[in-house]
VOBA-1610 file (N, C-alpha, C; in pm, whole numbers, padded with zeros to 5 digits, always signed):
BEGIN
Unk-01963-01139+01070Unk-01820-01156+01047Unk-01760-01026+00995Unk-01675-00984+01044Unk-01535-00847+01022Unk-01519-00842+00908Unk-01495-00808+00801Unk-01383-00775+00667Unk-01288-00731+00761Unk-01129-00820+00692Unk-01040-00756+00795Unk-00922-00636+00698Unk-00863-00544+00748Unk-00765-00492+00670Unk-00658-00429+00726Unk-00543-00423+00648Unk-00402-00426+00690Unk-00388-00348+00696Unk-00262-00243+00714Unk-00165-00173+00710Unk-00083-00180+00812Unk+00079-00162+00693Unk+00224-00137+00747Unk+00256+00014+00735Unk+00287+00036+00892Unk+00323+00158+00892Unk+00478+00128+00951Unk+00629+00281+00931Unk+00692+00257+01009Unk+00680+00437+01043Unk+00793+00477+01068Unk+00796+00658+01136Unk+00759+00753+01001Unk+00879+00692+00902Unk+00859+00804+00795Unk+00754+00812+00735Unk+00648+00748+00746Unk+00525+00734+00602Unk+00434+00745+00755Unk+00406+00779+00828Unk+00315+00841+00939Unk+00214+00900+00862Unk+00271+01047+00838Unk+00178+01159+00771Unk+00092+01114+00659Unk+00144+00990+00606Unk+00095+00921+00473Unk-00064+00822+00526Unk-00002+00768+00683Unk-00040+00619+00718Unk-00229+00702+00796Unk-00204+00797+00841Unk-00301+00910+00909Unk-00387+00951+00822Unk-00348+00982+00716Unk-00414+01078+00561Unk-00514+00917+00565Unk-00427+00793+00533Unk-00510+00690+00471Unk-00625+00684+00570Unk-00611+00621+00705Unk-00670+00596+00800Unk-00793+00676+00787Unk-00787+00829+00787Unk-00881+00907+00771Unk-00975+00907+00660Unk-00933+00862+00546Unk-01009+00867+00421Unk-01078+00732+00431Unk-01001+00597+00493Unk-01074+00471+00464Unk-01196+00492+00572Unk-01191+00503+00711Unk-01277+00511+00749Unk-01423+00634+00721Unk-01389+00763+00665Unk-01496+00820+00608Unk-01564+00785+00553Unk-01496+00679+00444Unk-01534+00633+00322Unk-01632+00496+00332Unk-01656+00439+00452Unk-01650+00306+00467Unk-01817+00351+00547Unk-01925+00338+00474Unk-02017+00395+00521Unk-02130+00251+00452Unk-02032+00134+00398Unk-02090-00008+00399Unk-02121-00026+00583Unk-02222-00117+00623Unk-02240-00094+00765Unk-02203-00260+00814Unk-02137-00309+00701Unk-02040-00434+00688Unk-01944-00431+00808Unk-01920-00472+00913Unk-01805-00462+00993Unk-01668-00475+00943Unk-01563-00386+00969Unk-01461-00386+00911Unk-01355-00391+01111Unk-01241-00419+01059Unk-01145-00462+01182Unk-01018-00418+01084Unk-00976-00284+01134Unk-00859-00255+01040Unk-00732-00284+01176Unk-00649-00347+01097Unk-00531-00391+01221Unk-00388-00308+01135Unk-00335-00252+01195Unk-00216-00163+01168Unk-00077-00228+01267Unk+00026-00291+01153Unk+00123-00388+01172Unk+00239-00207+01206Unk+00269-00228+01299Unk+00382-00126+01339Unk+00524-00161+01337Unk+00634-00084+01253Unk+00767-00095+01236Unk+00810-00031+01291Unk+00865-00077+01446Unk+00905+00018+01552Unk+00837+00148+01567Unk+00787+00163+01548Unk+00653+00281+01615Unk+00674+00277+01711Unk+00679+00398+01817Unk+00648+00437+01953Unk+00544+00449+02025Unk+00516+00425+02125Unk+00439+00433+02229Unk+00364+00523+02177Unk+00435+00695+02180Unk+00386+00813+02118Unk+00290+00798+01992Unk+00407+00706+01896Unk+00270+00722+01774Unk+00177+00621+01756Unk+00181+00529+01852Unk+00073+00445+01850Unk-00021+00493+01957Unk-00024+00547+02017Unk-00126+00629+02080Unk-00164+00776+01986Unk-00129+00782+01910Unk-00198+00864+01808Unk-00232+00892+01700Unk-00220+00719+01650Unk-00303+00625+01536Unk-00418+00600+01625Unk-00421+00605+01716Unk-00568+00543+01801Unk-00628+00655+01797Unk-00547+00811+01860Unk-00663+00903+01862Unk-00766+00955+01731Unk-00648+00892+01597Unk-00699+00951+01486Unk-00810+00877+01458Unk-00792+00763+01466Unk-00920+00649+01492Unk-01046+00656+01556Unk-01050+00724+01722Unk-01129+00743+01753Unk-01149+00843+01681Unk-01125+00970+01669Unk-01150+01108+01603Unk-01287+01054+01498Unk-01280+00947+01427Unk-01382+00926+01312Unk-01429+00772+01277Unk-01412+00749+01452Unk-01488+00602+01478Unk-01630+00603+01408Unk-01666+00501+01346Unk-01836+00459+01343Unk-01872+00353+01418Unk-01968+00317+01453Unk-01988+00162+01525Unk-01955+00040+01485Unk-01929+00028+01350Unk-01916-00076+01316Unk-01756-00088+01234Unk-01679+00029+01322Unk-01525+00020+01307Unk-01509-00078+01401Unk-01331-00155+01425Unk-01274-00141+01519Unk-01159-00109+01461Unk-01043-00140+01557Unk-00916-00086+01524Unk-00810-00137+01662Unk-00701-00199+01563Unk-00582-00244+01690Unk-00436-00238+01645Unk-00341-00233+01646Unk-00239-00222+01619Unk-00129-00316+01712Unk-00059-00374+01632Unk+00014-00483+01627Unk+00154-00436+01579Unk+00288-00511+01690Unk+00381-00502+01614Unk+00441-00579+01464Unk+00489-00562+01347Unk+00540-00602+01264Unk+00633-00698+01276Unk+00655-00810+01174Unk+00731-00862+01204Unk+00853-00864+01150Unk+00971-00917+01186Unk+01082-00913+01101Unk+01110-00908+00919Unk+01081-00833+00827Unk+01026-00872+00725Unk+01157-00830+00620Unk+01289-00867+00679Unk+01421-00861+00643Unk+01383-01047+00506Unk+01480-01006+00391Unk+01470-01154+00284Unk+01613-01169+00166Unk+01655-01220+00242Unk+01788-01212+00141Unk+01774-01246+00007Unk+01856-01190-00053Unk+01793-01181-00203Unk+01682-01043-00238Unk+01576-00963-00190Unk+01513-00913-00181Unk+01536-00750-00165Unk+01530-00713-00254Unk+01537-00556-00289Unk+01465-00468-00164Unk+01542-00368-00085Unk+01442-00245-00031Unk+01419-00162-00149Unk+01274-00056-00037Unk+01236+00035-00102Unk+01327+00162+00002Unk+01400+00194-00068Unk+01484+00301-00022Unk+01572+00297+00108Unk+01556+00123+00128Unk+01669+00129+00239Unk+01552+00052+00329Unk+01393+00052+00280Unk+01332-00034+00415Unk+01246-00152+00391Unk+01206-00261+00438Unk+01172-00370+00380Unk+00973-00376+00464Unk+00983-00256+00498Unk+00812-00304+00540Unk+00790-00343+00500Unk+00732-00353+00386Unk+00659-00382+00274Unk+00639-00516+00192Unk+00776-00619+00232Unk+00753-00719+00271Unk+00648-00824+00336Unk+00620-00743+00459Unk+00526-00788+00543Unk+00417-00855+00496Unk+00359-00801+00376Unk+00229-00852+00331Unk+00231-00999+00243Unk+00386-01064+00271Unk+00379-01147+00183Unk+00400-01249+00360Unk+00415-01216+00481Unk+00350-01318+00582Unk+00206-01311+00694Unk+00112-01264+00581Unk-00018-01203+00632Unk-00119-01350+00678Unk-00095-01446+00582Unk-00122-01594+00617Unk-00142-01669+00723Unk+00025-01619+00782Unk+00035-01660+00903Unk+00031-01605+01000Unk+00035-01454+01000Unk+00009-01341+01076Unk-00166-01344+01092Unk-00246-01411+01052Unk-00347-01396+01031Unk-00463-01547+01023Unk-00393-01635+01089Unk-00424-01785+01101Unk-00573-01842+01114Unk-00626-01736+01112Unk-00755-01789+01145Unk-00837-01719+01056Unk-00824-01645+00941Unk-00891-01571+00846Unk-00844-01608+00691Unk-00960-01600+00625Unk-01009-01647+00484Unk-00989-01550+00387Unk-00980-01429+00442Unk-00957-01350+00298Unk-00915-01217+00390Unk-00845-01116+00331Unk-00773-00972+00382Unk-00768-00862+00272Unk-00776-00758+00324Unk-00766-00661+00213Unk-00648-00589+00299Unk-00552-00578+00220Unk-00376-00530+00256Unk-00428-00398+00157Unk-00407-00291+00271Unk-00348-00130+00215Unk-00247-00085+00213Unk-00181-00020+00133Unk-00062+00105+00104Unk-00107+00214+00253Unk+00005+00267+00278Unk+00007+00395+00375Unk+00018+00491+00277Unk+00034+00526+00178Unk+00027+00643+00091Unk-00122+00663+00027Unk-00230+00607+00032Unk-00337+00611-00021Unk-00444+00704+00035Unk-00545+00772-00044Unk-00642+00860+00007Unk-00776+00764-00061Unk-00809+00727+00004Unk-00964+00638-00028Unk-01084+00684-00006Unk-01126+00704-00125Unk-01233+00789-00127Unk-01370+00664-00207Unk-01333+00544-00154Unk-01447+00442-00192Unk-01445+00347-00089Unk-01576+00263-00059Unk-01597+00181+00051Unk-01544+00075+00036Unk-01407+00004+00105Unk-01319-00117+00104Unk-01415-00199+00103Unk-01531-00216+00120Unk-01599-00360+00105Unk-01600-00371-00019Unk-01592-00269-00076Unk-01652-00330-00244Unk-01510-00444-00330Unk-01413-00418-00248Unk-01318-00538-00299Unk-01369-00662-00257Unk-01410-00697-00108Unk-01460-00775-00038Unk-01613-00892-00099Unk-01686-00766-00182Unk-01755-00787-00244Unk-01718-00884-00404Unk-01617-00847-00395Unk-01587-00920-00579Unk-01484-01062-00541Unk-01488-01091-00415Unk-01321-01156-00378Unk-01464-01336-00352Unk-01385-01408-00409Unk-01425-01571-00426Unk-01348-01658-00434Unk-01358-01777-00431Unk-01241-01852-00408Unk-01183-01903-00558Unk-01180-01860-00673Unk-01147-01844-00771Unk-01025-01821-00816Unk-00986-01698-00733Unk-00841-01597-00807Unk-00751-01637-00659Unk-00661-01603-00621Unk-00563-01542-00558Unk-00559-01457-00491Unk-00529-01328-00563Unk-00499-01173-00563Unk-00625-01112-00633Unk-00646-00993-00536Unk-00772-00921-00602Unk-00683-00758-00636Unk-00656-00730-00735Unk-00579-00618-00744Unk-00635-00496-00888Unk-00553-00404-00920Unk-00644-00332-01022Unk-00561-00389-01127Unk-00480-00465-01225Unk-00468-00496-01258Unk-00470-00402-01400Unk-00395-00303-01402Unk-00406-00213-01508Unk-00306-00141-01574Unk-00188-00226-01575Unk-00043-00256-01622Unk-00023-00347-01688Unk+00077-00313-01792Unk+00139-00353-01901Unk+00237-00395-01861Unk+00314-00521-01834Unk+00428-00549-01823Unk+00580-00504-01935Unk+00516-00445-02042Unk+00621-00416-02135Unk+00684-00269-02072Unk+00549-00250-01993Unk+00598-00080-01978Unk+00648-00092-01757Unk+00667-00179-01766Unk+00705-00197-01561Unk+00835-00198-01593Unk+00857-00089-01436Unk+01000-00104-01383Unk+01067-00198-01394Unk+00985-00321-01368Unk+01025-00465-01339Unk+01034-00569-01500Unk+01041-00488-01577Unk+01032-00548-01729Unk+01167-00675-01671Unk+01269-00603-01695Unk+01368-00697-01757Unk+01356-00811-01580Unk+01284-00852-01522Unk+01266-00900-01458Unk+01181-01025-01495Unk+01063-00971-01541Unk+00919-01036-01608Unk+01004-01157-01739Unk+01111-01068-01816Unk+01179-01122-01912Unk+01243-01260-01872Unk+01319-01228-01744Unk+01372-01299-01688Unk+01308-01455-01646Unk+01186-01384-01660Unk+01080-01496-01574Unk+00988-01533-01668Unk+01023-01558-01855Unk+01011-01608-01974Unk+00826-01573-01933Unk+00798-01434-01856Unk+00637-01413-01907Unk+00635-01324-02031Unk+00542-01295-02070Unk+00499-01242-02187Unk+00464-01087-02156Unk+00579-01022-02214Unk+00583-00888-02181Unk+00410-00786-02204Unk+00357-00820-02271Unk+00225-00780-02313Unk+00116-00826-02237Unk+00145-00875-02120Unk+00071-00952-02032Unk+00056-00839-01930Unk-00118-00842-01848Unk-00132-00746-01738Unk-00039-00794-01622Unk-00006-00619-01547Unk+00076-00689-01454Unk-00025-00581-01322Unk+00025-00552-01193Unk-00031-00467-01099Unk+00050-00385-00999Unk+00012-00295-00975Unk+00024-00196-00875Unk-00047-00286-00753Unk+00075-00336-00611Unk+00017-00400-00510Unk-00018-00321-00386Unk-00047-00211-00424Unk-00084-00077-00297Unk-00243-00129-00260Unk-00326-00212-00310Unk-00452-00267-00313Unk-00467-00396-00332Unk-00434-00423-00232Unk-00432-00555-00239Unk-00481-00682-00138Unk-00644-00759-00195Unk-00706-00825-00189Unk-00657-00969-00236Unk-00624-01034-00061Unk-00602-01157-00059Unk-00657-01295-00004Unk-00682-01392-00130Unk-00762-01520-00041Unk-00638-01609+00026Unk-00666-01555+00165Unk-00586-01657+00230Unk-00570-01790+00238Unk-00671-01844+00234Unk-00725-02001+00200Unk-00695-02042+00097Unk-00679-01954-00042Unk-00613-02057-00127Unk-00444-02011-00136Unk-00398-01891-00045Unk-00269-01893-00066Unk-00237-01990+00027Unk-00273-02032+00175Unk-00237-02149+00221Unk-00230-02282+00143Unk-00322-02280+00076Unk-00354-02422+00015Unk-00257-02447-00111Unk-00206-02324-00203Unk-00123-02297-00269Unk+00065-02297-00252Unk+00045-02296-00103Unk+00185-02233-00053Unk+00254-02109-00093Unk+00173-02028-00079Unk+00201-01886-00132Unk+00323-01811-00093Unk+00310-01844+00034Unk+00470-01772+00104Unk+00576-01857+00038Unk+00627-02014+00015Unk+00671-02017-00012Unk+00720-02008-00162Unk+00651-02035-00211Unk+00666-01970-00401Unk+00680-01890-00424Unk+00686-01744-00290Unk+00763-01632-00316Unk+00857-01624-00286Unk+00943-01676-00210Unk+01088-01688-00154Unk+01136-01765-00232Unk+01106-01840-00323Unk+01150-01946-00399Unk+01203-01813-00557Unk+01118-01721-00584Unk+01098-01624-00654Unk+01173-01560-00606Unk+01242-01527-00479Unk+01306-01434-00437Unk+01480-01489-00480Unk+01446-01622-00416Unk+01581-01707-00418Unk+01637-01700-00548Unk+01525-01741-00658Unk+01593-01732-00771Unk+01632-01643-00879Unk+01565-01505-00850Unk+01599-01425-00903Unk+01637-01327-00802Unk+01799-01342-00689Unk+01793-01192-00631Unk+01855-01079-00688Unk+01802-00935-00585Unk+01850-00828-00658Unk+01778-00782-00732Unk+01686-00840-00809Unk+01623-00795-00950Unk+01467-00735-00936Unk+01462-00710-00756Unk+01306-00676-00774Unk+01320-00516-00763Unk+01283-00481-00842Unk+01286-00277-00856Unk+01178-00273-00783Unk+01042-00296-00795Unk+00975-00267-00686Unk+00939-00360-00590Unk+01020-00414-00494Unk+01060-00481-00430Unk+00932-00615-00407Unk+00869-00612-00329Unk+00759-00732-00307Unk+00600-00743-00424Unk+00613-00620-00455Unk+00559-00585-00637Unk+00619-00625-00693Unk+00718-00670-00729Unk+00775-00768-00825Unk+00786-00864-00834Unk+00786-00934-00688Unk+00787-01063-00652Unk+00664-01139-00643Unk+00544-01071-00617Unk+00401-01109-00640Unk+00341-01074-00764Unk+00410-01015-00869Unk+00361-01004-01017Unk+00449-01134-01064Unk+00564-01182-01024Unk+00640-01303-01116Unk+00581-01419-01058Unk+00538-01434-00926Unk+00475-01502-00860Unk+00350-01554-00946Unk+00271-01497-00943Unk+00109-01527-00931Unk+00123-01417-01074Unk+00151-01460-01147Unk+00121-01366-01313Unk-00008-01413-01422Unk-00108-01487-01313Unk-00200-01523-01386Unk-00296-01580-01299Unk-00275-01492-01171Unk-00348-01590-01062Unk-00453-01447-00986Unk-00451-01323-01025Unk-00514-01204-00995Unk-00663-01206-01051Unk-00709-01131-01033Unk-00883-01052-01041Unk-00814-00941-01100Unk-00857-00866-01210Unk-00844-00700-01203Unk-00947-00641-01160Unk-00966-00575-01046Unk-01037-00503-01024Unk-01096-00335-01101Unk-00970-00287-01133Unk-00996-00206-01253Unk-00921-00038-01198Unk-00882+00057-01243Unk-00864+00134-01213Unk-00911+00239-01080Unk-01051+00240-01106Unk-01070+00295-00974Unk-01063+00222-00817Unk-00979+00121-00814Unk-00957+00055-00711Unk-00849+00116-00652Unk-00741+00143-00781Unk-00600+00217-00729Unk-00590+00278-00835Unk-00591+00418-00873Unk-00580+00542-00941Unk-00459+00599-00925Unk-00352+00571-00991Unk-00183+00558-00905Unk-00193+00775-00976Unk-00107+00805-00818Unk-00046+00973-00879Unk+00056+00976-00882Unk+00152+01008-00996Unk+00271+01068-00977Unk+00300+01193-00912Unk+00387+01226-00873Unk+00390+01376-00833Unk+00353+01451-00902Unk+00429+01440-01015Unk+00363+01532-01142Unk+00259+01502-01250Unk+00176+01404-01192Unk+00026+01388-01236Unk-00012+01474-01273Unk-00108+01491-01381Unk-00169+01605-01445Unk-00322+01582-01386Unk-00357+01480-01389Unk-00490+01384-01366Unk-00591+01496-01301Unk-00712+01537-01287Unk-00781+01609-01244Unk-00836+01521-01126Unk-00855+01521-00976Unk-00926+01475-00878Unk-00958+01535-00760Unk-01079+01500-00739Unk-01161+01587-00652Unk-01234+01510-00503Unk-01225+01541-00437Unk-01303+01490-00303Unk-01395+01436-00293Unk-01485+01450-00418Unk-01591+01393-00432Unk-01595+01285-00590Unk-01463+01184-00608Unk-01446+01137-00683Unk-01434+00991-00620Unk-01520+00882-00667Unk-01513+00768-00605Unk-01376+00686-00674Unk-01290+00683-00562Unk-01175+00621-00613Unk-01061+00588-00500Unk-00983+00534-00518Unk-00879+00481-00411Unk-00761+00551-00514Unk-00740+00665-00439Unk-00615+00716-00537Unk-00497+00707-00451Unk-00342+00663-00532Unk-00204+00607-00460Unk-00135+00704-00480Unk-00044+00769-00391Unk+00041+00832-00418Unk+00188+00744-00458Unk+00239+00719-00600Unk+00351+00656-00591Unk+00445+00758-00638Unk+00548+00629-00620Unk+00700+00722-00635Unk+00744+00808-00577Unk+00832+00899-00591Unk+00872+01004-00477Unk+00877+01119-00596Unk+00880+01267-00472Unk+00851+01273-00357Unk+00694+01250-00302Unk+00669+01213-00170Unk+00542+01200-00131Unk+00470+01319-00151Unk+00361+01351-00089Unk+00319+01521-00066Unk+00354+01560+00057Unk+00396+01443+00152Unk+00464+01507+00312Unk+00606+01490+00323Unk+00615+01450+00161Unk+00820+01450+00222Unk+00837+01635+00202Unk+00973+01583+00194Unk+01045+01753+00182Unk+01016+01848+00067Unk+00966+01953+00094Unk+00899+02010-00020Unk+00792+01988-00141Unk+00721+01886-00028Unk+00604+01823-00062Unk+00494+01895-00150Unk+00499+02004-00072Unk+00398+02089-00122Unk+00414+02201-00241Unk+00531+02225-00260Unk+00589+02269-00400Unk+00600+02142-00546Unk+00625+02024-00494Unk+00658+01942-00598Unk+00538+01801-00625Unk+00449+01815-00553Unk+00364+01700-00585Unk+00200+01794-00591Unk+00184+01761-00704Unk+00047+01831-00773Unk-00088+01778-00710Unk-00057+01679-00605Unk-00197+01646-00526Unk-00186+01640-00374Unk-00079+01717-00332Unk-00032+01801-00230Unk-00159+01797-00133Unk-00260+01909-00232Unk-00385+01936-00164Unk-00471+01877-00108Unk-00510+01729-00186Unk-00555+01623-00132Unk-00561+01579-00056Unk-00400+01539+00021Unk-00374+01492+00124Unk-00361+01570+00211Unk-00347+01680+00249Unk-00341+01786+00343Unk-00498+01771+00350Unk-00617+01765+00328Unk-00695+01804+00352Unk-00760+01661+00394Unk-00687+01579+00450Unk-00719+01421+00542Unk-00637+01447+00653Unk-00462+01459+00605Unk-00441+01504+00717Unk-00433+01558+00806Unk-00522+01697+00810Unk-00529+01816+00867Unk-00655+01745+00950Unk-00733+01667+00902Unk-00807+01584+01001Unk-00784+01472+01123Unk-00637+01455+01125Unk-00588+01350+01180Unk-00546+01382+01302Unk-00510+01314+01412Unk-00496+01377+01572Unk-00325+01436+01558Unk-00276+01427+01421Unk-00122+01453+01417Unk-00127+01579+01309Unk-00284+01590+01290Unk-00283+01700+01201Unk-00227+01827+01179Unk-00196+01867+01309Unk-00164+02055+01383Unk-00036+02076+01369Unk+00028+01936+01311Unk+00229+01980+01324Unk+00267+01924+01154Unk+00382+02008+01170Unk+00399+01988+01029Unk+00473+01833+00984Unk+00418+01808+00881Unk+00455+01648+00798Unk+00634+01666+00848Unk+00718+01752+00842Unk+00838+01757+00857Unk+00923+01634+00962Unk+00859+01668+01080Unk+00900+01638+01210Unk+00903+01458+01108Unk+00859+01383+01069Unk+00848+01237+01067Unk+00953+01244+00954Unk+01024+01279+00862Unk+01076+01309+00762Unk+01226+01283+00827Unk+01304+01190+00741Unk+01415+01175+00816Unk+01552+01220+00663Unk+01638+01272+00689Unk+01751+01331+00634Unk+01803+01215+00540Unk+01794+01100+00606Unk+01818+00964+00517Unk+01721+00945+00417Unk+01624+00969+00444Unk+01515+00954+00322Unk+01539+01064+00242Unk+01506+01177+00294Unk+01532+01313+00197Unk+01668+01288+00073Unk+01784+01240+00091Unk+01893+01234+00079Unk+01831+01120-00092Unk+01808+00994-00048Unk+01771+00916-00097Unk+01667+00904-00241Unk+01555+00969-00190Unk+01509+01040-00302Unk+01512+01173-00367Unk+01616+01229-00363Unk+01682+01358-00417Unk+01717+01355-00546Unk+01746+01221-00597Unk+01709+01205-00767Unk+01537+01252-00837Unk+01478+01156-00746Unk+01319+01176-00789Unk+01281+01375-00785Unk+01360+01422-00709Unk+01349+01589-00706Unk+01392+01668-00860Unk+01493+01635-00878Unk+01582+01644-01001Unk+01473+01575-01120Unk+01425+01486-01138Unk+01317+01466-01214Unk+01176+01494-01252Unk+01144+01548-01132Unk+01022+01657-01143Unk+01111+01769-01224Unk+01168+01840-01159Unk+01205+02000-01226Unk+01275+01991-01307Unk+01267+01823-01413Unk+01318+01844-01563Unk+01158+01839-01661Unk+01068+01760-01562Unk+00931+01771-01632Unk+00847+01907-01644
//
């Protein structure tokens, strides 16, 4: 039997979605069969034929790999992340996925430098959510949210860039709908949009897996990491290391250049996927580096 795993990609987070691709499969040297399926947000012909080449580029035998379009993952009430709602998606993986018991859902910003089975390995029909679980709700974006939702600010909350799900008991649970119900009743209020809605959701229904599952970077991370560090490290917040001036303002720049320079999209610059609307958008987060 497969371990199966996700990712939402759309145009702008490409350079991000390639870097990952490349690191999970290096990394994945469990001889466990894995079936990574990549949900596409209008993607082209073009770049879905070159998510495949990057794929083959560092096939093992006991990869596969397919790519699927995304589905509508628009939710009224429901906060974007900068104007886009991919990210959504992972809250209709259930049914996108009808015939499977458990999933491990990835971030496109991640460099994985540990073997995805080992979530696979800790996941039982026990918890819910298998996540790193290494947040403080007093200290989340999403505080006055959590407040809202009479939890206990001192309570763990998670980073959902890693995220290990039992499908079988979110069916059995009604998982999709107790998040729309979450959505319904508190809209507007999710700062990190479907991360907020699956921490008010399920605030006691997770595994922590523990830090080195998701090792979150800020741009201006100080954090020391190396290639040869077993860890699933996230790039959050903005700017990415392939947005605009990536490589002046995000301190693990290097990291990811050195996955994506492995990727079949490797030879052109991160630019070309980078759209003026995004740049525009996170141009605050710029202004906040060069006050740190």
């Amino acid at each position: 039997m497969k371990n199966i795993i996700t990712l939402f990609s759309d145009h702008t987070i490409l350079p991000g979605t390639h870097a990952t691709l490349v690191s999970l499969m290096q990394h994945n040297i469990n001889s466990t069969p894995i079936h990574i399926i990549l949900f596409a947000d209008k993607l082209s012909s073009e770049h879905k034929g070159n998510l495949y080449k990057t794929f083959k580029l560092h096939k093992r035998p006991h990869q596969s790999f397919e790519i699927k379009d995304a589905p509508t993952t628009y939710i009224e009430g429901a906060n974007t992340l900068h104007g886009n709602t991919t990210t959504y998606g992972r809250l209709f993986l259930a049914d996108l996925l009808p015939d499977k018991n458990t999933v491990l859902y990835l971030d496109t910003d991640l460099i994985i430098q540990k073997d995805v089975n080992d979530v696979f390995n800790k996941m039982n029909n026990e918890f819910l959510l298998y996540v790193d679980g290494t947040g403080i709700r007093s200290y989340s974006l999403d505080k006055n949210l959590f407040t809202k939702a009479n939890l206990n600010l001192n309570g763990a909350c998670f980073n959902a860039g890693v995220l290990g799900i039992n499908l079988k008991l979110w069916r059995k649970t009604d998982g999709l709908n107790r998040c729309l119900e979450t959505i319904k009743k508190y809209p507007g209020h999710f700062l990190s949009a479907d991360q907020a809605v699956l921490n008010t959701t399920f605030s006691d229904e997770f595994f922590a897996l523990g830090k080195s599952f998701n090792h979150q970077l800020h741009a201006n991370s100080k954090d020391k990491v190396y290639k040869d560090d077993e860890a699933i490290f996230h790039f959050i917040g903005s700017p990415k290391p392939w947005d605009f001036l990536g490589k002046y303002f995000h301190n693990h720049y290097k990291l990811w250049k050195s996955y994506y320079e492995q990727s079949a999209i490797g030879q052109h610059s991160a630019l070309r996927y980078t759209s003026l609307k995004r740049t525009i958008l996170i141009s605050r987060s710029y202004l906040k580096n060069l006050k740190k």
